[in-house]
N, C-alpha and C positions, 0 to 999 in steps of 0.2 A: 248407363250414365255414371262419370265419375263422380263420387261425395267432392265438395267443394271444401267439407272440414277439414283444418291442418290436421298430416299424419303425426300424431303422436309416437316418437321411440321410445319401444319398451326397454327399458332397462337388463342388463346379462341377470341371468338367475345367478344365483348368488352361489352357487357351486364352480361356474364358468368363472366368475369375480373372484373369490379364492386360489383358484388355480391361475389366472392372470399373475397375480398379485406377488404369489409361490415364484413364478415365473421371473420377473423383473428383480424379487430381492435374490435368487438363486444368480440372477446374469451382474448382477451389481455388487454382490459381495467378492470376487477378488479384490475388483478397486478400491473396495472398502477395507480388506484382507490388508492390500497394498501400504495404505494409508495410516492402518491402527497399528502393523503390528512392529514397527520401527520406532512408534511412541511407546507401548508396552513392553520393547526390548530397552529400552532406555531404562525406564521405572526397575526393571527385573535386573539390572547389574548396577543399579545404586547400593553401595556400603552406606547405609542407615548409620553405622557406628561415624563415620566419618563426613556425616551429611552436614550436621551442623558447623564443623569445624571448616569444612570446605565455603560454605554458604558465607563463613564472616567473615573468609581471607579477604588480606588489600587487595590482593587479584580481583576477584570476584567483584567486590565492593565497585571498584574502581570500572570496571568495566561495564556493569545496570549501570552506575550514576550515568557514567558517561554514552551508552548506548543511549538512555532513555534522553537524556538532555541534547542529545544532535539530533534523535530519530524526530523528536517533538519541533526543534526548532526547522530543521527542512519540511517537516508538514504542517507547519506556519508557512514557510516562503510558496512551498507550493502553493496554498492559499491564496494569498496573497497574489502571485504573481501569475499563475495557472488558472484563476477566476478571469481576469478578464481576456487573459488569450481565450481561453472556452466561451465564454461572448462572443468574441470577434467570432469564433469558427461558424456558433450554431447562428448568428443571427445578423452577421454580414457576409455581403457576397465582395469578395478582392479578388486581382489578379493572384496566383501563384500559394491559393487558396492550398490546394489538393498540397502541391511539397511542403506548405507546413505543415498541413495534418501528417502529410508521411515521415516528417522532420521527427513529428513528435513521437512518431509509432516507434523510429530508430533506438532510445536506449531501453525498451523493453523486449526489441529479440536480439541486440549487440552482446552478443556474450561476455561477463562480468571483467573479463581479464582484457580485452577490447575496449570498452568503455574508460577503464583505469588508463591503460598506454593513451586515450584521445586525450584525455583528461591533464596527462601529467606533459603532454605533446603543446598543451594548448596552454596549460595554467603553470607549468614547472619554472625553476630559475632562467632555463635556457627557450620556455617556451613560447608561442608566437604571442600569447597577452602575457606570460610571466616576465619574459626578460624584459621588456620597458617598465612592470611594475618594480621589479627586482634595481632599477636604477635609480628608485625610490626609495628602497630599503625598505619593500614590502614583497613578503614571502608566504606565499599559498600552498605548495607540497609541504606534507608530511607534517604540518601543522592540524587542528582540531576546528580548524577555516575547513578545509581540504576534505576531514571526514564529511563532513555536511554539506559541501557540494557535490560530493561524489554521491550521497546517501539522496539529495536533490536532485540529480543528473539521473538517477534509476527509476525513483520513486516517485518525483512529480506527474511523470507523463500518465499513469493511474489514475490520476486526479481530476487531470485536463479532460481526460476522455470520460470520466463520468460527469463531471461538471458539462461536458458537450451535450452530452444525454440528455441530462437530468431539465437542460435550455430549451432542449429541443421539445421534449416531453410537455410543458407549462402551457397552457391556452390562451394565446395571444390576445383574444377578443376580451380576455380579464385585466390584462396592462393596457387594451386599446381604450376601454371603459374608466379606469381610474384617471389615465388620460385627459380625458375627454373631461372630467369632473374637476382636474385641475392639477392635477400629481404631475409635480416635473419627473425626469428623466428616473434620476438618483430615486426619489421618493416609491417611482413607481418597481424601482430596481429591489430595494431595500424594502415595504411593504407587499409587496404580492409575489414577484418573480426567486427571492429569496424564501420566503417560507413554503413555496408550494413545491421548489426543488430541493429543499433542506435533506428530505430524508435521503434521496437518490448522494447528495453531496455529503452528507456527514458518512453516509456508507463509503465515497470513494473517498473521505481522511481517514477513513478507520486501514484501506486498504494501501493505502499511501504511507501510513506510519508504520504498517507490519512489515510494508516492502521494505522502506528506510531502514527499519528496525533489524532487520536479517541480512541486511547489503554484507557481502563479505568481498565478492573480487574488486571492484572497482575501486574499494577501499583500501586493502592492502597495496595496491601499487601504487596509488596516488597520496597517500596518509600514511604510508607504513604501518607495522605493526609494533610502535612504542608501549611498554609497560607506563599506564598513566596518563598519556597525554594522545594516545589515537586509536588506544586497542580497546576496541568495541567489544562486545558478548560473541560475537561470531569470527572473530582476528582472536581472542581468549582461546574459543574453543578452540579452533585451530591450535596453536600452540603450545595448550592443554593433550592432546590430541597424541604429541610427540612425546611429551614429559609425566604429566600427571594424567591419567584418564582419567579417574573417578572427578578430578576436578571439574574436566573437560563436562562428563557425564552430569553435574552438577547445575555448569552453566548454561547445556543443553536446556536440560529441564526446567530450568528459572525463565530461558528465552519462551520455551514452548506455553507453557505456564502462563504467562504473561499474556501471550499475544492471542492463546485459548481463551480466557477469561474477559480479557479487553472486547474480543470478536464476541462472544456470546453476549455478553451486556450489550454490544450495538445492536446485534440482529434482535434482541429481546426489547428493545427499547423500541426499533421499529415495526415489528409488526406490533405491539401494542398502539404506536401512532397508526399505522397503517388501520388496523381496527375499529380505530376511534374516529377515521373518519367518517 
C-alpha cells in the first residue's frame, strides 16, 4: 500500500552542494573574466600625476555637464511619453498591436550608426520632417535638441518595455476593487497601479538613463561631435582616443564610475523595498 504522506526532498549533502556551486562559479568566471578585466585595464594605465589636471579640463567639465543634462532630460521624456504607450500595450487590446511593440523593439537591435543616418534622414535640414521645419527657421541636426532625441530614439524603448512588464505584473483585482469603492480612472492609476510597479519602473529609468547616458553612434551623426555644445562623455572619449589618451582614459572612468554607483544605489534601494515587503 502506498503512504498517502507528501514525499519530502532531501536536500544534496553538502559535499555534492559545494562541488555544484565550485562548478557554476568555474563556468561563470570567463564572462566575469570578460567583464572585470577591461574595467581594471582602464584603472592600471590612469597617470595618477595627471588625473586631477585631466579631471578639471573645460573638455571634460563640458562634456559630464552636458552628457548628465541630455541623458536626464530623455529619461524624463521617456517617462513621460513611453508611460502611457506601455499602458496602451499591456492593457489594451488594438489593431496593429504586435508592429508597434515590434516598432518599438527596432532602435535597440538598429545598429548605432543606422539609427543616426534614420535620424538625421527624418529630422535633418533636408529631411522629410526637417525641411518643412527648417522653412520655419527651426533646426534640429547637430544642435543639443538632436543629442537628446537621438539619446531618446536609443534609450526610451528600455523603458517602454519594462513599464510593459512591470503593467502586466500589477493584480487587477486591486485597481478593480479601488474602483468599485469609488477611485476614478487617474486615481486608481496614480494610487495603486503606480506604487505596486514603481520598483520594476524606477529600475527600467535607471536602465534608460545609462543607455542615454553611453549613446555614442546615433549621436555623432545626427548631433556631431562639437567641442561644447554636442559632445557628450562618449563623442569626448572618442576624440580623446586620437589625441589625448589619458584624457580619453579619464573620461572613461568618470562615465563608468557614474553609471557603477548610480546602478548599485538603485539595485540596493530595491531589494531593501523588495524586502520590506
Amino acid at each position: 500500500m502506498e503512504s498517502s504522506l507528501p514525499q519530502v526532498a532531501r536536500p544534496l549533502p553538502r559535499r555534492r552542494t559545494v562541488h555544484y556551486t565550485l562548478s557554476l562559479w568555474l563556468l561563470a568566471a570567463p564572462l566575469l573574466l570578460l567583464i572585470a578585466a577591461p574595467v581594471l585595464a582602464l584603472v592600471a594605465r590612469v597617470d595618477f600625476s595627471l588625473f586631477l589636471a585631466n579631471l578639471t579640463s573645460n573638455v571634460v567639465i563640458r562634456a559630464i555637464s552636458l552628457s548628465l543634462v541630455t541623458s536626464l532630460i530623455a529619461t524624463l521624456l521617456a517617462l513621460c511619453f513611453g508611460l502611457p504607450l506601455a499602458y496602451l500595450l499591456a492593457r489594451r487590446q488594438f489593431r496593429g498591436k504586435m508592429i508597434v511593440d515590434t516598432l518599438i523593439d527596432l532602435p535597440m537591435i538598429l545598429p548605432p550608426a543606422v539609427a543616426g543616418i534614420a535620424l538625421l534622414l527624418a529630422f535633418g535640414r533636408r529631411g522629410l520632417i526637417g525641411a518643412p521645419l527648417a522653412e520655419f527657421g527651426i533646426t534640429l541636426a547637430f544642435t543639443q535638441v538632436a543629442v537628446i532625441m537621438a539619446q531618446t530614439f536609443v534609450a526610451a524603448p528600455y523603458f517602454v518595455k519594462a513599464a510593459t512588464a512591470a503593467l502586466l505584473g500589477v493584480e487587477r483585482e486591486l485597481e478593480q476593487s479601488a474602483a468599485l469603492d469609488g477611485a476614478s480612472p487617474l486615481q486608481v492609476f496614480v494610487a495603486i497601479t503606480i506604487p505596486l510597479s514603481w520598483p520594476v519602473l524606477s529600475s527600467g529609468l535607471v536602465m534608460t538613463w545609462a543607455r542615454a547616458l553611453g549613446e555614442f553612434g546615433a549621436t555623432i551623426i545626427f548631433a556631431g561631435n562639437l567641442a561644447g555644445r554636442t559632445q557628450t562623455m562618449p563623442l569626448a572619449i572618442y576624440l580623446g582616443f586620437e589625441r589625448d589618451l589619458q584624457l580619453a582614459i579619464v573620461l572613461a572612468l568618470v562615465l563608468l564610475g557614474v553609471a557603477f554607483l548610480v546602478l548599485l544605489i538603485v539595485k540596493g534601494w530595491l531589494r531593501q523595498r523588495v524586502g520590506a515587503v
